[in-house]
N, C-alpha and C positions, 0 to 999 in steps of 0.2 A: 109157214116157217118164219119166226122172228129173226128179223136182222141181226147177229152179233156183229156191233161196232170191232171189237180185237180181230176178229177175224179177216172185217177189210182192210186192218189197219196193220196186220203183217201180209197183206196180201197184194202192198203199195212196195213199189219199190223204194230205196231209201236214194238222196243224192247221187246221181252218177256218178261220182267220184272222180277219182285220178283224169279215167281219159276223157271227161266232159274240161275238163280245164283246156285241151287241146282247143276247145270250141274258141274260147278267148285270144288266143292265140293266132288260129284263123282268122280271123278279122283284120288284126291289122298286114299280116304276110298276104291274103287273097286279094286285101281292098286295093295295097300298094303295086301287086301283078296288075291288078284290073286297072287301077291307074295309069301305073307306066306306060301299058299298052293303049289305052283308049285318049290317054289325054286328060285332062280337065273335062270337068261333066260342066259345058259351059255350051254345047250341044243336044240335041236327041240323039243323034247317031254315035257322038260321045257315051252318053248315058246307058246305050243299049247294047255295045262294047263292053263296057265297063263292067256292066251292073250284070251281063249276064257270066263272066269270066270271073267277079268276083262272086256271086249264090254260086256259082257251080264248087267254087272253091271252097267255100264254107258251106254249103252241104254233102257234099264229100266227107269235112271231115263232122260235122253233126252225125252223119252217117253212119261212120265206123264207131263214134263215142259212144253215141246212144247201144250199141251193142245190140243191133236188130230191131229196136222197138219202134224204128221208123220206116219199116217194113222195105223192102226191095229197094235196091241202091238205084236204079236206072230211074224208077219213076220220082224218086223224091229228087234228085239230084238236075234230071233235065226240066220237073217241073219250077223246082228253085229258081234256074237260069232262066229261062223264058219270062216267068211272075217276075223277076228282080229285074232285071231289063228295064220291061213296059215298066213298072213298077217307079223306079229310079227316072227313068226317062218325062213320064207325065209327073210325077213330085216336082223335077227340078224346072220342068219347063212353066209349071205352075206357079213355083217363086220367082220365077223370072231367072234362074240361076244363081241365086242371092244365095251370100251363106252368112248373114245374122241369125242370132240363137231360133229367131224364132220360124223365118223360113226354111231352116235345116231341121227343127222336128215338125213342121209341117209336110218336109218331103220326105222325113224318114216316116210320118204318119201315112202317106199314103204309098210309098215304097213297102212297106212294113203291111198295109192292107192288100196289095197285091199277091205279097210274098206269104201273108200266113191265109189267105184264099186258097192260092194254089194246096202248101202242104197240107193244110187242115183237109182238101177235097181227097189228096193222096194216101193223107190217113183213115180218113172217112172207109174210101172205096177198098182201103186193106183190114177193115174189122174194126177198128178205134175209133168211133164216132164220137166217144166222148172226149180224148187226144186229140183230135181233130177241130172238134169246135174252140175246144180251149186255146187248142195249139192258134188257131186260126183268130181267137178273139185278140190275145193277146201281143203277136207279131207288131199291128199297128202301136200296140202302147208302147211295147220293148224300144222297138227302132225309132220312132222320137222322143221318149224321154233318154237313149246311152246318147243321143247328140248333145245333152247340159255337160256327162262331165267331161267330155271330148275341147268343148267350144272352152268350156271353167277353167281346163287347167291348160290352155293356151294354147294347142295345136293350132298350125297355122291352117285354118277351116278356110282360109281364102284361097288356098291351092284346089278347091273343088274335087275334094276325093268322093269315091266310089261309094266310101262306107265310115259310118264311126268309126276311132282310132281305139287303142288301146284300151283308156279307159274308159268308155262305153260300155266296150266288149268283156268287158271285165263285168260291168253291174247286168248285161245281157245274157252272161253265161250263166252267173248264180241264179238269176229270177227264171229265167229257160232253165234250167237243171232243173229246179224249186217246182216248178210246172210239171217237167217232165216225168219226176219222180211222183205228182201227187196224180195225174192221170193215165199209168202206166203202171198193169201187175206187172207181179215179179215174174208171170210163165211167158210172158211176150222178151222178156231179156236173155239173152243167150250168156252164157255160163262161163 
């Protein structure tokens, strides 16, 4: 049976819309909990505070945005927290704790390779292998390239936060939404 391209092409979800915008928004409310409580990620036992208080937080609400398509809230949401930890923890102890542009996308490259290992395996093992590997290829690029417009437009990066600020979260939401809508049907989304 030939491929009809239209077919898979209404068969893609379109942008998440409205509640994936909540995802950007998350980032900076999660990373600033994560912080208050942990400290400066100027530590590992900082980092793994931190880093797992704020994935928990922002996968929570990726969670509820994505409206299902990230299959079961327990396992994406503890496996977020445990990956973004370790994740954060080995990035920053790797720069030395440094936060010039360019050791902060190297720990958000490898905080980010942690963290889309985990989900990409969580979507994997709930039916989306193809969601999965994307998901998972893509987390290292996201999380160090949203640290340029974070560091660009003057956040103070020397307080050693948890997670990109605002605007990161902002170019990480559209490019993850953008993802998420091109490897995700529309019968894995709830109504």
């Amino acid at each position: 049976m030939p491929h009809d391209s239209h077919s898979a092409k209404s068969e893609r979800r379109p942008f998440p819309g409205w509640p994936w915008v909540w995802v950007a928004l998350a980032f900076p409310i999660a990373g600033y909990i994560g912080w208050i409580i942990s400290g400066p990620i100027d530590t590992v036992q900082a980092a793994l505070i931190g880093g797992a208080l704020t994935a928990a937080g922002l996968a929570a609400v990726q969670w509820w945005a994505a409206k299902g398509a990230l299959g079961r809230p327990a396992a994406w949401i503890s496996s977020s927290a445990a990956a973004y930890a370790a994740g954060l923890a080995a990035g920053a102890a790797l720069v030395g704790y440094d936060t010039n542009l360019g050791a902060l996308a190297l720990m958000g490259l490898v905080s980010g390779a942690a963290l889309g290992a985990a989900q990409g395996v969580v979507l994997a093992r709930q039916g989306n292998v193809r969601l999965g590997a994307a998901w998972g290829a893509a987390m290292p690029v996201l999380f160090a390239l949203a640290w340029v417009p974070t560091t660009v437009i003057g956040v103070s990066v020397d307080n050693q936060f948890t997670v990109f600020g605002a605007a990161g979260a902002i170019l990480f939401m559209l490019l993850s939404g953008l993802l998420l809508a091109r490897f995700t049907p529309t019968s894995t989304w709830v109504a």
